[in-house]
C-alpha positions in Angstrom: -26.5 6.4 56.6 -23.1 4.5 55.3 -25.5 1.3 54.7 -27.9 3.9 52.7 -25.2 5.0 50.5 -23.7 1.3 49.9 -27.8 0.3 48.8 -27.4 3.2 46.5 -23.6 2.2 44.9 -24.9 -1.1 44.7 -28.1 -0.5 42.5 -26.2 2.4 40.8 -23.4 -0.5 40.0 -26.1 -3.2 39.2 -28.0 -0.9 36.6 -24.8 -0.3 34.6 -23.9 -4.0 34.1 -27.4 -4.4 32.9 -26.9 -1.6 30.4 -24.2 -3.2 29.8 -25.2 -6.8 29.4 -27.9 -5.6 27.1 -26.0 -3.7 24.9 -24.0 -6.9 24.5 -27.0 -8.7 23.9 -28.6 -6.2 21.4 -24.5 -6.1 19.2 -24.9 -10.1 19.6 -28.4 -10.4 17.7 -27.5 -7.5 15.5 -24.5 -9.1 14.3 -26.2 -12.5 13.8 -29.4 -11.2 12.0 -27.1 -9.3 9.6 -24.7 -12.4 9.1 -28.1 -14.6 7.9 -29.0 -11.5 5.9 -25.4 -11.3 4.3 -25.5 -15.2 4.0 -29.0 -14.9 2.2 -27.8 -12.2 -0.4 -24.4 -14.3 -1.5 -26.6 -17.6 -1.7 -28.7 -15.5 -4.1 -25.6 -14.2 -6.5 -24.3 -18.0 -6.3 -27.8 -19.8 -7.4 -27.4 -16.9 -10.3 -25.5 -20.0 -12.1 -24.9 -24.3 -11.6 -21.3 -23.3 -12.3 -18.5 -21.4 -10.2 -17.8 -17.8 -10.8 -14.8 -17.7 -12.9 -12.8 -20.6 -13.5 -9.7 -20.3 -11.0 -12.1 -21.5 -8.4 -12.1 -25.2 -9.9 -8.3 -24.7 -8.9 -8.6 -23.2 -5.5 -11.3 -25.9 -4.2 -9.1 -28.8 -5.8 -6.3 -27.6 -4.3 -8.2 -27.5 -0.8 -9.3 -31.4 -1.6 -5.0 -31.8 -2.5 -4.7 -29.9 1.1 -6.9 -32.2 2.8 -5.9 -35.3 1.8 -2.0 -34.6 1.2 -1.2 -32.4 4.5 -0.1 -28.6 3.9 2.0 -28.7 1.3 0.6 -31.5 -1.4 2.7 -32.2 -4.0 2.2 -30.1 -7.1 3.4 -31.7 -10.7 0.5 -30.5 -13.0 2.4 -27.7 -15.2 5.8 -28.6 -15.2 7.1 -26.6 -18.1 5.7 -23.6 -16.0 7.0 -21.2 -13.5 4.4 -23.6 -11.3 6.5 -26.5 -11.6 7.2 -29.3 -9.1 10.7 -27.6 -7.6 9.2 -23.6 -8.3 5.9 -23.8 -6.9 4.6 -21.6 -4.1 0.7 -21.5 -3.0 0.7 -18.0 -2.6 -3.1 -19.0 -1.1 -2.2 -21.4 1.2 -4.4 -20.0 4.2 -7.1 -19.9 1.9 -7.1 -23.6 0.5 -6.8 -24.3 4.0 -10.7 -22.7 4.4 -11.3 -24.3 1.0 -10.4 -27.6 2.7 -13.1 -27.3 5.1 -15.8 -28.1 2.0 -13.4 -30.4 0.3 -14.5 -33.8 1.6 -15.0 -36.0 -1.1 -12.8 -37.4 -3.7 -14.0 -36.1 -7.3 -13.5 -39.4 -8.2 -16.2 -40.9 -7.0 -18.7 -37.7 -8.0 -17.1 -36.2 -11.0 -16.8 -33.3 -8.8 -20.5 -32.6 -7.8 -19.5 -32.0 -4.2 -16.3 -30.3 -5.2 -18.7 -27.6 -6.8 -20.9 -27.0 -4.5 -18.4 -27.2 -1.9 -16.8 -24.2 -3.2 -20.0 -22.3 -3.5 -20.8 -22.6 0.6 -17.3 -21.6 0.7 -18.0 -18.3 -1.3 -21.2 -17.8 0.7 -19.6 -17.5 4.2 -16.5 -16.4 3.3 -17.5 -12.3 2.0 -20.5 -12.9 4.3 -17.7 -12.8 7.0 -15.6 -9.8 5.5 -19.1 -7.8 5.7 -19.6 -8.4 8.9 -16.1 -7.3 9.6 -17.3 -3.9 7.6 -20.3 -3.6 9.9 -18.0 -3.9 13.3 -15.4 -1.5 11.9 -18.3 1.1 11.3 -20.2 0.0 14.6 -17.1 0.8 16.8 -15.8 3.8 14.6 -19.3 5.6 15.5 -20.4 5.6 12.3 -24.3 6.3 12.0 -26.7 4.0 10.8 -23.7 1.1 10.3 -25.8 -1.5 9.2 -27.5 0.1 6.7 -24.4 1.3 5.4 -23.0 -2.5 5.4 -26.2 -4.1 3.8 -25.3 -0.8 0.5 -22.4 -3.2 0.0 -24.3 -5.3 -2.3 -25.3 -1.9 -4.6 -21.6 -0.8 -5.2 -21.3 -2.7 -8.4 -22.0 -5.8 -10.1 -18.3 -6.2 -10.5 -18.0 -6.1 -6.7 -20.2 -8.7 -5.8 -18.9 -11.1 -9.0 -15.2 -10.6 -7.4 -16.9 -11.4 -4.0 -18.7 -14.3 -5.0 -15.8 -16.0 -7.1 -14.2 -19.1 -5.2 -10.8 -17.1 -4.9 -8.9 -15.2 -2.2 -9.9 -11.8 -2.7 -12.9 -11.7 0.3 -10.6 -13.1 2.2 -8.3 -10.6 1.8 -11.0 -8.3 2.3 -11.9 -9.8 5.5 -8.0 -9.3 6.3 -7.7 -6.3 5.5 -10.9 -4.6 7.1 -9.3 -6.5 10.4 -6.3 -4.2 9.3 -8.2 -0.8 9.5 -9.9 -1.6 12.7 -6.4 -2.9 14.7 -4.8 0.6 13.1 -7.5 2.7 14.5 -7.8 1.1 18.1 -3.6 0.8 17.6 -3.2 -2.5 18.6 0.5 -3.2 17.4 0.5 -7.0 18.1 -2.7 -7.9 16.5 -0.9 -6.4 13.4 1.7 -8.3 13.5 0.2 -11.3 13.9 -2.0 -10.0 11.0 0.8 -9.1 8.6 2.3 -12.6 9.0 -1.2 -15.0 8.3 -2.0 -12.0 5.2 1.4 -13.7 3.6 0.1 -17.2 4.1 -3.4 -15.9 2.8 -2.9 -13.9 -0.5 -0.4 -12.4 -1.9 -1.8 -9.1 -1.6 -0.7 -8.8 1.8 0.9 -5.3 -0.1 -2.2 -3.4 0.9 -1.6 -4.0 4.9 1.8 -2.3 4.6 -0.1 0.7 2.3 -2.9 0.8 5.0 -0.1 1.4 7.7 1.7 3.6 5.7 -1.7 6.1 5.5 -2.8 6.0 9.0 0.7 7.1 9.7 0.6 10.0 7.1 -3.4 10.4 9.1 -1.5 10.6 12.0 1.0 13.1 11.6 -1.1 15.4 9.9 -3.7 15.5 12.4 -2.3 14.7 15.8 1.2 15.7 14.8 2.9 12.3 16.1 4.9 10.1 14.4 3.3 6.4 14.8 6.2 4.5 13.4 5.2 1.5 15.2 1.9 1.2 13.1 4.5 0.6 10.5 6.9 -1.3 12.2 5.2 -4.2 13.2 2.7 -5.0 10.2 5.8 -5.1 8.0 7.6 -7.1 10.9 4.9 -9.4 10.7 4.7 -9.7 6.5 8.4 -10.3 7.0 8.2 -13.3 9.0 5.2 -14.8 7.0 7.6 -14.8 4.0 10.7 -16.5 5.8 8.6 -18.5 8.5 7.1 -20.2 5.2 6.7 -24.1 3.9 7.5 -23.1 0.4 10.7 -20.4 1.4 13.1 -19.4 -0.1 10.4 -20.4 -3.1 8.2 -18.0 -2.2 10.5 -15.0 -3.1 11.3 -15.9 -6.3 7.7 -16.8 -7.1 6.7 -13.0 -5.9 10.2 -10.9 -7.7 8.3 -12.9 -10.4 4.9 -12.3 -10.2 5.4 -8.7 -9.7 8.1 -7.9 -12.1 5.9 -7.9 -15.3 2.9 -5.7 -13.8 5.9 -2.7 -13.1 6.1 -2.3 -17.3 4.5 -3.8 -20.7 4.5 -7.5 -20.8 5.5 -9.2 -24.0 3.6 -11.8 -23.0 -0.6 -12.2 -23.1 -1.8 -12.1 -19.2 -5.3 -11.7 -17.5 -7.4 -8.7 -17.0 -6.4 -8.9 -13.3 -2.6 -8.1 -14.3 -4.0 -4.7 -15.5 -5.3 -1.4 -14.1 -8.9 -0.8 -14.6 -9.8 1.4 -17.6 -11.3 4.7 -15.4 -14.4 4.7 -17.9 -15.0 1.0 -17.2 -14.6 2.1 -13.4 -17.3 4.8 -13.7 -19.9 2.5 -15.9 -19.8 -0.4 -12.8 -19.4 2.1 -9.6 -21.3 5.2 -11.1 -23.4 5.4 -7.5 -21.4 4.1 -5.6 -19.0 7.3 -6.8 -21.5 9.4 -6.5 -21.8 8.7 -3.0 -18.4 9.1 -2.0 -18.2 12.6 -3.5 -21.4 13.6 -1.9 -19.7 12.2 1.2 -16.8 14.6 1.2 -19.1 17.4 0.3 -20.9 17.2 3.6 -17.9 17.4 5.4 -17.3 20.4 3.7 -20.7 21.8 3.9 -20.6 21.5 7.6 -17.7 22.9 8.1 -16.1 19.8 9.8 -12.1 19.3 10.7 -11.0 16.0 8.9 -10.0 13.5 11.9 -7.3 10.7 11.0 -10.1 8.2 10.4 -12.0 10.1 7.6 -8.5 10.7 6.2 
């Protein structure tokens, strides 16, 4: 009888792990057909054009060669009647010209910067490719239905969208970063966000939007679980902290950010880029008119079914 029952725990143990084991294989070949697909839809923005999105992305990728072949902090004399100058600069995208050193091999010397180029374009391939993925696992462990489709509808939010995606700059990396963010808030894992807050400084300096994500999933929180998660504060802005003294270009750094910040809080005197200004909400509506209409549909269902709002839809 007692052997009977142990046969019986034993294949009742034994059909679990292989459950198991498939579902890992089954999230493993998932994630790996959708990063060729995501791979396969940025290769087809970038061969849109021979040149680079933009033009800061001749900058970033030089500045990955300058990484490479100079150490971690290269020496910077190219505008020295500048806030940039040699004793004021601060590469407030340092983690990132670190990935851009990765397809920075070859001297533009020797090319005139053929390899420089495309260099950055592999670069802007993998790099939103990865912050995708990152979408799709957020929605895959947050239960959302259908979370692949819903990843792949990334590429119809806009045309603006996928341009900021595809430009050799930091921002799908702080996409990547900040997705990462969510996830660690939801599961609460207080560590991981710490460590997070303090590689976002070294990244981009919109490490900003980690402390605003904290700050909502604590409002979430409260208003739906009636606790006070002040540790999903804490340690974020612990971590952002120490990324901005724990830094090769302190006390640099905070001067470079009191400055870079100071003339978006009011009207500039001086002429600056489109990125230093809010976008116009009619331009907003003209390049994300579905992917708004979307959204509102989204919080219409809730209503029509009658659903309480959890922390996560907040």
């Amino acid at each position: 009888m007692q052997s009977s029952l142990n046969l019986q725990s034993w294949i009742k143990t034994d059909f679990y792990k292989r459950i198991a084991v498939g579902e890992t294989v089954k999230t493993l070949a998932t994630a790996v057909f959708l990063l060729a697909l995501f791979i396969g839809g940025f290769t087809i923005v970038q061969n849109g054009t021979a040149a680079l999105a933009g033009n800061d992305g001749y900058y970033h990728i030089k500045m990955g060669y300058l990484i490479r072949t100079e150490g971690l902090k290269p020496l910077f004399d190219y505008l020295p009647f500048t806030i940039l100058n040699e004793q004021a600069y601060y590469d407030h995208h340092l983690l990132y010209h670190v990935w851009m050193a990765l397809f920075a091999p070859v001297d533009p010397v020797q090319d005139g910067g053929i390899a420089l180029q495309q260099g950055a374009k592999l670069a802007s391939i993998l790099m939103p490719s990865f912050a995708f993925l990152a979408i799709w696992w957020l929605f895959k462990t947050q239960k959302v239905p259908y979370p692949a489709l819903f990843t792949v509808g990334g590429f119809a939010l806009s045309s603006a969208f996928l341009y900021r995606m595809s430009m050799p700059r930091a921002q799908s990396l702080s996409l990547l970063l900040l997705v990462l963010g969510i996830h660690w808030l939801l599961q609460e894992k207080r560590w991981h966000l710490l460590i997070l807050g303090f590689l976002y400084v070294w990244a981009y300096n919109a490490f900003p939007l980690l402390f605003v994500a904290a700050v909502v999933y604590f409002i979430a929180t409260l208003m739906t679980e009636q606790r006070w998660a002040w540790s999903m504060i804490l340690f974020p802005t612990i971590g952002i902290a120490l990324g901005l003294i724990i830094n090769p270009y302190f006390p640099e750094n905070i001067s470079f950010i009191v400055g870079h910040l100071a003339p978006k809080l009011g009207e500039s005197t001086t002429k600056v880029g489109n990125e230093w200004n809010p976008y116009l909400t009619w331009t907003l509506v003209e390049n994300s008119a579905g992917t708004l209409l979307f959204f509102l549909l989204g919080i219409l269902a809730i209503g029509w079914h009658n659903q309480r709002i959890d922390k996560r839809t907040l």
